[in-house]
N, CA, C and O atoms as CSV, one atom per row, in Angstrom:
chain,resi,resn,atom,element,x,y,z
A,1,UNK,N,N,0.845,-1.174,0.000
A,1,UNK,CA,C,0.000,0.000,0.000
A,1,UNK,C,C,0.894,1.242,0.000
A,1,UNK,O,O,1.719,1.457,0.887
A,2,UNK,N,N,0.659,2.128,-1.153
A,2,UNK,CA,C,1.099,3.546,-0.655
A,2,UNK,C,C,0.589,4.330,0.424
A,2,UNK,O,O,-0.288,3.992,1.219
A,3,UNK,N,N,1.248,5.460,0.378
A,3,UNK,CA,C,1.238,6.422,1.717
A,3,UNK,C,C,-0.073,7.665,1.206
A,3,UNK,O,O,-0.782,8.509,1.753
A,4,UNK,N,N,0.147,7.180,-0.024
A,4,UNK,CA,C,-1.505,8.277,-0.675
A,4,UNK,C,C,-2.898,6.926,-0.513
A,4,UNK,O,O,-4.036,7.043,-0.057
A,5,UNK,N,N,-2.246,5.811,-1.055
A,5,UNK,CA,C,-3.744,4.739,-0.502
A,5,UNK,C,C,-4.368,5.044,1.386
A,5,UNK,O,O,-5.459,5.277,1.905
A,6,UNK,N,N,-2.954,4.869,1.875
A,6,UNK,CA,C,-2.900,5.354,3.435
A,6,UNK,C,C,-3.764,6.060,3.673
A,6,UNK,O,O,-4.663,5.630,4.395
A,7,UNK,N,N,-3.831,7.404,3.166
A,7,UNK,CA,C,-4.680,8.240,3.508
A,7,UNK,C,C,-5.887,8.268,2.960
A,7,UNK,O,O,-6.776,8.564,3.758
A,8,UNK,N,N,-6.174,8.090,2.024
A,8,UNK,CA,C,-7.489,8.108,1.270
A,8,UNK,C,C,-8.539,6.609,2.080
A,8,UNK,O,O,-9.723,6.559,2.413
A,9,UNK,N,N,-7.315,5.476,2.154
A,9,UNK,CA,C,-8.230,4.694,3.212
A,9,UNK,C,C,-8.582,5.125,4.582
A,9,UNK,O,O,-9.618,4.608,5.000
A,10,UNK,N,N,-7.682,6.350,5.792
A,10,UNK,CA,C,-7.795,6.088,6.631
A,10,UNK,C,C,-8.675,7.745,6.863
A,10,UNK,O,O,-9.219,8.014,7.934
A,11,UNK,N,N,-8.673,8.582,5.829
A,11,UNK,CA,C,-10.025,9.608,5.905
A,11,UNK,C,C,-11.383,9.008,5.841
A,11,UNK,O,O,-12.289,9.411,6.571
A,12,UNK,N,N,-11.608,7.593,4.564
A,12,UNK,CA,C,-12.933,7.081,4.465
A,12,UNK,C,C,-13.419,6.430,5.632
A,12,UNK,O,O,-14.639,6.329,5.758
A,13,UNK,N,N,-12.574,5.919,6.609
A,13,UNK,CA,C,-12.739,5.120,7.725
A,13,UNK,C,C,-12.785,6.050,8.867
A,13,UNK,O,O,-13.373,5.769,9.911
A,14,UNK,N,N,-12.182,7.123,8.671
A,14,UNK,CA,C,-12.831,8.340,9.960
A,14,UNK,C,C,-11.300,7.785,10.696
A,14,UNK,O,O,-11.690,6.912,11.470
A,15,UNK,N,N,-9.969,7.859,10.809
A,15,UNK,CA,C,-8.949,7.215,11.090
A,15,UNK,C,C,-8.895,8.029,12.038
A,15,UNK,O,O,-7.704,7.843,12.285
A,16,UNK,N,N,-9.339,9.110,13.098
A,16,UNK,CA,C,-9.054,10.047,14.078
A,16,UNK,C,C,-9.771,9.906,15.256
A,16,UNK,O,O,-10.833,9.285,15.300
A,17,UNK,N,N,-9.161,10.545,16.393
A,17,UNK,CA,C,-9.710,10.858,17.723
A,17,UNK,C,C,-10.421,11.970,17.568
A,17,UNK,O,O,-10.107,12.870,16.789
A,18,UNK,N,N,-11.536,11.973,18.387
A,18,UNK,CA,C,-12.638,13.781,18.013
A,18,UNK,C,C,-11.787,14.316,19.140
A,18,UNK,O,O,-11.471,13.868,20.242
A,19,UNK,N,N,-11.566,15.262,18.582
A,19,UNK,CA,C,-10.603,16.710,18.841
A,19,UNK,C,C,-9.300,16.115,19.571
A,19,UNK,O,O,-9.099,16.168,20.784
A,20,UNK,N,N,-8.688,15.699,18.876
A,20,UNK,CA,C,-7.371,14.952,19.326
A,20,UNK,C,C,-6.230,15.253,17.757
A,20,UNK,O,O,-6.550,14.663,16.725
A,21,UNK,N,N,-5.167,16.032,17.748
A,21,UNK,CA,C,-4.674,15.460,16.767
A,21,UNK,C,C,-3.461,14.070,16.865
A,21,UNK,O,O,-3.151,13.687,17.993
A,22,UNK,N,N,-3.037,13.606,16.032
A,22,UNK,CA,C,-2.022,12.639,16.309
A,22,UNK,C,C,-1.125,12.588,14.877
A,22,UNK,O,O,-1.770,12.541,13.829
A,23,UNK,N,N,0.349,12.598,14.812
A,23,UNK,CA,C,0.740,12.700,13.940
A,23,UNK,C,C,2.224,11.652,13.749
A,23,UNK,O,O,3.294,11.877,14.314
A,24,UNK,N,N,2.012,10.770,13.036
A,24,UNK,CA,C,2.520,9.595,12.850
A,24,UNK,C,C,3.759,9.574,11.884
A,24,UNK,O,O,3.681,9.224,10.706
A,25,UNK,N,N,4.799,9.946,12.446
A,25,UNK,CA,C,6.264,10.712,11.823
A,25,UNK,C,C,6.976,8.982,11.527
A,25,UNK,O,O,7.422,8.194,12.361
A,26,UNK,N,N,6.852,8.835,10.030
A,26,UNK,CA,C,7.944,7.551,9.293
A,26,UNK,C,C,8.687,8.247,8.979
A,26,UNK,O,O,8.694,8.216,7.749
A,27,UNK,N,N,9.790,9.312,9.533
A,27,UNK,CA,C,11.299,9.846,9.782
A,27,UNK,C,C,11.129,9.832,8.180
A,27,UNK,O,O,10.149,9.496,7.515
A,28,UNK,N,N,12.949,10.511,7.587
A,28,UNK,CA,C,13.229,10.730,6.614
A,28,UNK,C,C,12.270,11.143,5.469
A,28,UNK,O,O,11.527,12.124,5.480
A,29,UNK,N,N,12.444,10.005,4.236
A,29,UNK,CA,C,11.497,10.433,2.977
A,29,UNK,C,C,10.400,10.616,3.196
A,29,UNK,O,O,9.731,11.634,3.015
A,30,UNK,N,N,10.030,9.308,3.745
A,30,UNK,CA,C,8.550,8.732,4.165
A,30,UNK,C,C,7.297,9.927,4.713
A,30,UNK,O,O,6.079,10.009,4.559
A,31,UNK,N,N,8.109,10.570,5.261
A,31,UNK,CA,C,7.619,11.910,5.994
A,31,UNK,C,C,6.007,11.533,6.884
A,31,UNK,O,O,6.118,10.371,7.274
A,32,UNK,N,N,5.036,11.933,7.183
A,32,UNK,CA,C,4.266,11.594,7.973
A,32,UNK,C,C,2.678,11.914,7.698
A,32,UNK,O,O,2.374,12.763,6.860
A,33,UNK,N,N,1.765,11.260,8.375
A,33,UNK,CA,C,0.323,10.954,8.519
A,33,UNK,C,C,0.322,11.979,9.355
A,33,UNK,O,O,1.379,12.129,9.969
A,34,UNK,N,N,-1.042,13.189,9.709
A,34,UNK,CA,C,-1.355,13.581,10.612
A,34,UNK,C,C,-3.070,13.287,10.387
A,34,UNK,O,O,-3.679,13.460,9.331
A,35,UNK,N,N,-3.579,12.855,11.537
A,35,UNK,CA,C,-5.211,12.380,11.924
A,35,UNK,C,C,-5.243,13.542,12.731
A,35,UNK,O,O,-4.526,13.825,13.691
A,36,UNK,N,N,-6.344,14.294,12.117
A,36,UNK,CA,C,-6.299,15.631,12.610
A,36,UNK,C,C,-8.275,15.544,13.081
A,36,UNK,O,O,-9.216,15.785,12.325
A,37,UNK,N,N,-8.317,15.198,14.284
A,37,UNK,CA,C,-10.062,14.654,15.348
A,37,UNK,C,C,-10.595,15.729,15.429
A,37,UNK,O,O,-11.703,15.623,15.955
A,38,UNK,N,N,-10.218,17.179,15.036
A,38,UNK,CA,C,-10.651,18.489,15.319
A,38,UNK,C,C,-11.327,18.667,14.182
A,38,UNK,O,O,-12.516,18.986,14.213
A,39,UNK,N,N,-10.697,18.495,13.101
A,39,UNK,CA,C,-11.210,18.548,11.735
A,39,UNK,C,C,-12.012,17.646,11.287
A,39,UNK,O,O,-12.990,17.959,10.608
A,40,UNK,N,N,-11.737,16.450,11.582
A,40,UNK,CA,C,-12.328,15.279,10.673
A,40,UNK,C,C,-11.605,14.648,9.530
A,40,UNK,O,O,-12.148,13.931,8.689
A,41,UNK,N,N,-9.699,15.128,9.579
A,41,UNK,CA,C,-9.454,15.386,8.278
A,41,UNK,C,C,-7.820,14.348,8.740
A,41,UNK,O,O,-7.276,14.459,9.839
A,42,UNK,N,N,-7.329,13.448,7.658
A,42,UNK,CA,C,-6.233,12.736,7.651
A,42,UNK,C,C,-5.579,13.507,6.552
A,42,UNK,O,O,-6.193,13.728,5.508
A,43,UNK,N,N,-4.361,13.924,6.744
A,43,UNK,CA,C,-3.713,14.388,5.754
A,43,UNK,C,C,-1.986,14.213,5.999
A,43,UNK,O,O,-1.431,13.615,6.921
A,44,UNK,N,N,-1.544,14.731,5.185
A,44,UNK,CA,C,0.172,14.777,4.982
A,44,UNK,C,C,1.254,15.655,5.695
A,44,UNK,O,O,2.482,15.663,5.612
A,45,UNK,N,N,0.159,16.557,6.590
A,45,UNK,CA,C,0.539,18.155,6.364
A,45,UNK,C,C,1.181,17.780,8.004
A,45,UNK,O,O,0.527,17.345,8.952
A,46,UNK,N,N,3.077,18.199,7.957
A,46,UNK,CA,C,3.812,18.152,9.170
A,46,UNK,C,C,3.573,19.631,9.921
A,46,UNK,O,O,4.018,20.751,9.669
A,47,UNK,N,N,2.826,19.215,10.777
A,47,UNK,CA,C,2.340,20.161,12.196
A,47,UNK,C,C,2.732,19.801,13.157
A,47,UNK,O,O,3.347,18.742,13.282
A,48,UNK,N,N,2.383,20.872,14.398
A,48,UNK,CA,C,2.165,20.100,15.881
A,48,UNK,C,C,1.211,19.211,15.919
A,48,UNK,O,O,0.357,19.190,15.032
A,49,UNK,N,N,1.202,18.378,16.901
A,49,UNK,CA,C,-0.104,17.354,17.077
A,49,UNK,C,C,0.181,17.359,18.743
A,49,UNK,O,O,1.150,17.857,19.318
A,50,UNK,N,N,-0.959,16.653,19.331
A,50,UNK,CA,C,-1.110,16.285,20.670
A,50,UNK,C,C,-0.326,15.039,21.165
A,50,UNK,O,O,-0.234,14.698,22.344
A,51,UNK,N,N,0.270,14.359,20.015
A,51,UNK,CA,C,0.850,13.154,19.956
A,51,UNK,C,C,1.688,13.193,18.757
A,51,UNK,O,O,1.288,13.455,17.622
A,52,UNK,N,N,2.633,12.969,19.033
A,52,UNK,CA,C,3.517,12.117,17.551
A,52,UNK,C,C,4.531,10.936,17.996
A,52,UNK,O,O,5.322,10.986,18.939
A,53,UNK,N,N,4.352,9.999,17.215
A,53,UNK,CA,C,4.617,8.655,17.175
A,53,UNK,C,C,5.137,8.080,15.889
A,53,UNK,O,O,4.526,7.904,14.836
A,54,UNK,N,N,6.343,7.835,16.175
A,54,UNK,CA,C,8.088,7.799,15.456
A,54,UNK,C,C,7.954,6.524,14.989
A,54,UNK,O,O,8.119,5.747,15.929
A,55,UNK,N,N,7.732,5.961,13.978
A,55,UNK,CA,C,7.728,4.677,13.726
A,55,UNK,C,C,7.799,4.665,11.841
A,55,UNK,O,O,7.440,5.453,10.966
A,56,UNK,N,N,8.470,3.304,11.863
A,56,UNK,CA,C,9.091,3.083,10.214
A,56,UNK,C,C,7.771,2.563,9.781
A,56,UNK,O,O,6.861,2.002,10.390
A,57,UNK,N,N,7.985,3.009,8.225
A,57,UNK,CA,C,6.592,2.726,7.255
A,57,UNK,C,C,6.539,1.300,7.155
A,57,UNK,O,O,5.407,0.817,7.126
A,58,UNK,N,N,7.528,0.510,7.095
A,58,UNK,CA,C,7.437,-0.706,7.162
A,58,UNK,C,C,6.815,-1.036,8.579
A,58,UNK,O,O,5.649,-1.421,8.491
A,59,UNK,N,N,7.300,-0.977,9.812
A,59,UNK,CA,C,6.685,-1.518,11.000
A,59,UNK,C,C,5.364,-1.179,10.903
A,59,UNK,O,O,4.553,-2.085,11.092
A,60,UNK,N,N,4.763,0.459,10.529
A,60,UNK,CA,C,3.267,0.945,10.957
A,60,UNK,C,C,2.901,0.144,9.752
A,60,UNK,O,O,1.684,-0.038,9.730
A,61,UNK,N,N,3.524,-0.401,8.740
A,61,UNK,CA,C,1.927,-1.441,8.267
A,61,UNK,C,C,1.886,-2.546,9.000
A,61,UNK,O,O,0.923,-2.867,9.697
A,62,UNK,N,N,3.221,-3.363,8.847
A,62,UNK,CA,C,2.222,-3.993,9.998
A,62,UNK,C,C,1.920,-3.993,11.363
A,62,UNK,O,O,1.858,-4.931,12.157
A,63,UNK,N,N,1.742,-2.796,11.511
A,63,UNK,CA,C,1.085,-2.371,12.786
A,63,UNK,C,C,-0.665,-2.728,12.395
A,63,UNK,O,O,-1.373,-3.531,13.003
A,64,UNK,N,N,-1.002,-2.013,11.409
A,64,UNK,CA,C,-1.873,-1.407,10.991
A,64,UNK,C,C,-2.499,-2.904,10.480
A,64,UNK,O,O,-3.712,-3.063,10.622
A,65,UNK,N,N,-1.837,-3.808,9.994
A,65,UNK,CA,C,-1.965,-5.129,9.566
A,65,UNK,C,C,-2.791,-6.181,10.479
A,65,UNK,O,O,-3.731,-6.957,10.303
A,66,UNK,N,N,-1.743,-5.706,11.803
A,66,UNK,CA,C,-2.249,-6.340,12.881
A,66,UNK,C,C,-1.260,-7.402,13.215
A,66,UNK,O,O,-1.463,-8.169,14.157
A,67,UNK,N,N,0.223,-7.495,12.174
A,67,UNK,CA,C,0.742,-8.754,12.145
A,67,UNK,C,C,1.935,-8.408,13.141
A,67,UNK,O,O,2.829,-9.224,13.367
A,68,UNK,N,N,1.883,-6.937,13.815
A,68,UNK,CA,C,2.734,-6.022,14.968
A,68,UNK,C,C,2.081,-6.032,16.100
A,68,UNK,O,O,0.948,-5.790,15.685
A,69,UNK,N,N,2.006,-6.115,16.978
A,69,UNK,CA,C,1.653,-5.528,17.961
A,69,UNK,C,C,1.806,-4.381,18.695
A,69,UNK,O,O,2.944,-4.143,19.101
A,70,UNK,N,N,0.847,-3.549,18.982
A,70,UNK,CA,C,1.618,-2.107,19.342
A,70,UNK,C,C,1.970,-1.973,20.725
A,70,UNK,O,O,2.413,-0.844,20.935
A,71,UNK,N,N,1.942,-2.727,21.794
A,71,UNK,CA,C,2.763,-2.161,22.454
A,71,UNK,C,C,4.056,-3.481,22.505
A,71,UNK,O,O,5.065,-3.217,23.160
A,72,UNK,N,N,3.991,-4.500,21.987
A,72,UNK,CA,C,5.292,-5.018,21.599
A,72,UNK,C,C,6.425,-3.909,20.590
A,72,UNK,O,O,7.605,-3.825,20.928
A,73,UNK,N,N,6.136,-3.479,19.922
A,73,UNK,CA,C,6.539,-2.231,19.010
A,73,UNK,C,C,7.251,-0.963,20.197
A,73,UNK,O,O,8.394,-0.529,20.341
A,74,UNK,N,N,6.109,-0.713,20.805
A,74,UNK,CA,C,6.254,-0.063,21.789
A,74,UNK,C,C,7.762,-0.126,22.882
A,74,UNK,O,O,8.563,0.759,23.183
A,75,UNK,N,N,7.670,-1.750,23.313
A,75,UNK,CA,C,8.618,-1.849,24.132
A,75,UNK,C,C,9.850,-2.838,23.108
A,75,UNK,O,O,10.728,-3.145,23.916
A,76,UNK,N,N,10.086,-3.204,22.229
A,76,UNK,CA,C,11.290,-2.958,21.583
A,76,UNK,C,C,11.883,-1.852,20.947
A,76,UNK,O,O,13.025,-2.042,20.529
A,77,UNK,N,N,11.471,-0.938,20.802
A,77,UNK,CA,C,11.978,0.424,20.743
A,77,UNK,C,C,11.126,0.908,18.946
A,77,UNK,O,O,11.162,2.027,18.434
A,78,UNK,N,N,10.527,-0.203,18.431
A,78,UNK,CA,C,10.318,0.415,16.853
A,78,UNK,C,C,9.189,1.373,17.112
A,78,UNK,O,O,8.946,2.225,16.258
A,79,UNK,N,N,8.713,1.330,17.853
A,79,UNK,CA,C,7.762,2.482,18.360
A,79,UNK,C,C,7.775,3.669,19.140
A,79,UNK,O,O,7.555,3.557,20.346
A,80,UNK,N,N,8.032,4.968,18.570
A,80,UNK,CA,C,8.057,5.370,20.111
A,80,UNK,C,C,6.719,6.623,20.076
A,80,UNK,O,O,6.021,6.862,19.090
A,81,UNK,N,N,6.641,7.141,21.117
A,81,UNK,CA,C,5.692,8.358,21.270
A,81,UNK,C,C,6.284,9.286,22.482
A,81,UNK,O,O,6.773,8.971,23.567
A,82,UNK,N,N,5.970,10.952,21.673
A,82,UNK,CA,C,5.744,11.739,22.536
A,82,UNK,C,C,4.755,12.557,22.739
A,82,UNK,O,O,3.934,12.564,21.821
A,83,UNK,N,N,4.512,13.341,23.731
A,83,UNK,CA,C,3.316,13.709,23.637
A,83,UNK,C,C,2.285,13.188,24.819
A,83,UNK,O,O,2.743,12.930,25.932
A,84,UNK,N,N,0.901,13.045,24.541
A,84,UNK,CA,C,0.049,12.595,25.225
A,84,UNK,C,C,-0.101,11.005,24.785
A,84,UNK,O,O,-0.518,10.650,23.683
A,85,UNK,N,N,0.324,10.095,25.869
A,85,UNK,CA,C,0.339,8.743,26.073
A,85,UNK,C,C,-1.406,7.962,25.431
A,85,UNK,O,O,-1.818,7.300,24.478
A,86,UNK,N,N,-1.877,8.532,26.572
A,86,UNK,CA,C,-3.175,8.513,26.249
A,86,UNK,C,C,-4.019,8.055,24.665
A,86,UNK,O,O,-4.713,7.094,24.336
A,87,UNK,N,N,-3.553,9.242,23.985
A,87,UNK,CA,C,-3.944,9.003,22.379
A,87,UNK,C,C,-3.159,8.080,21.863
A,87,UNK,O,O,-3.473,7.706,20.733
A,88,UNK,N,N,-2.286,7.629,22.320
A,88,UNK,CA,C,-1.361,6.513,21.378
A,88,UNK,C,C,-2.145,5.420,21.665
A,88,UNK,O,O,-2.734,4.655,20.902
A,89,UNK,N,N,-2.074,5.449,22.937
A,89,UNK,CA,C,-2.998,3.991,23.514
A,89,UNK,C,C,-4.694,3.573,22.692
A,89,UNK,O,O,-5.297,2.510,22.546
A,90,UNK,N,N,-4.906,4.568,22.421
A,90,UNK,CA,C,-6.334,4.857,21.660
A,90,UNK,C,C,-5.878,3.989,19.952
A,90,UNK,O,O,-6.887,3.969,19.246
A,91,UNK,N,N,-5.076,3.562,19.492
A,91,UNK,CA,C,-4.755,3.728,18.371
A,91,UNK,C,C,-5.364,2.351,17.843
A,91,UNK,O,O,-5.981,1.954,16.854
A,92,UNK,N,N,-4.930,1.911,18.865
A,92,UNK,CA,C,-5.573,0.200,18.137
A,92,UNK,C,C,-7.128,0.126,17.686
A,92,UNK,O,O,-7.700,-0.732,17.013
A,93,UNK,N,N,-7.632,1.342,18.298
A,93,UNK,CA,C,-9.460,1.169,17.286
A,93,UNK,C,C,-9.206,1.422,16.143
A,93,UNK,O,O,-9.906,0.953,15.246
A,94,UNK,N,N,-7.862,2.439,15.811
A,94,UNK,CA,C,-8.222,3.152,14.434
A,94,UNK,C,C,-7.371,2.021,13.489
A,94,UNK,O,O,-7.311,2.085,12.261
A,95,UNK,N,N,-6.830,1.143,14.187
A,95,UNK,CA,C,-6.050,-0.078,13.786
A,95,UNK,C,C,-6.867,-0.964,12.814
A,95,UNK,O,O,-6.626,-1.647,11.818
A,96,UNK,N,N,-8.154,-0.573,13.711
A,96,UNK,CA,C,-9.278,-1.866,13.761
A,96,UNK,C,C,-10.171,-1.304,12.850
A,96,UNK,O,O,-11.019,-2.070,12.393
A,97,UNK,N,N,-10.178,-0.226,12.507
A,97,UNK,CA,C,-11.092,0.774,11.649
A,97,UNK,C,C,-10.374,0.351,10.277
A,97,UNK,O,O,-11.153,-0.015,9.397
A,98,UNK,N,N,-9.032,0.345,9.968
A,98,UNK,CA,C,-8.727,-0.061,9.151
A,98,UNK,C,C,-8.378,-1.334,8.317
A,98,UNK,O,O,-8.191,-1.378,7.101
A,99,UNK,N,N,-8.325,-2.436,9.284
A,99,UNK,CA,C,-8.442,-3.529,8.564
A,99,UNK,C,C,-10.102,-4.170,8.346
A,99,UNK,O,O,-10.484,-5.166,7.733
A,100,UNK,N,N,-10.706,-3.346,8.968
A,100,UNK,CA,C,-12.304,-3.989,9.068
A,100,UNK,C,C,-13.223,-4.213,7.320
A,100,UNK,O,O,-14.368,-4.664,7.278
């Protein structure tokens, strides 16, 4: 899957927290997802968020796959977050929003 399928699947699926942003930084090229819960709106666009969570495009699919586990991810280091804990922990619905 591309990083434009990414988004176009995870706007149709409502991929956000209401009024939460979260912004999902795959470092370097890859550059990042922001699920923006204020808006209603998943997009590309590198902002602040309430959360951002450092993870390779390869691991967040299969995060997103389900074939990762996120807080195994979590505690081997391919995961990390700063920010509000809270919303990361929230992530596995939007996990679930997307493979559904």
């Amino acid at each position: 899957m591309t990083k434009a399928d990414l988004l176009a699947k995870m706007q149709d699926a409502g991929a956000w927290l209401p009024g939460k942003t979260i912004k999902i930084d795959f470092g370097g090229d890859d550059g990042v997802i922001l699920m923006d819960g204020a808006n209603s709106l998943v997009s590309d666009a590198d902002m602040g968020a309430d959360t951002t969570i450092k993870v390779s495009w390869d691991d967040f699919q299969s995060l997103a796959s389900g074939a990762l586990d996120g807080m195994t991810a979590f505690m081997t280091g391919k995961l990390k977050v700063e920010g509000d804990m809270g919303n990361a922990m929230q992530l596995q619905g939007i996990f679930a929003k997307l493979r559904g």
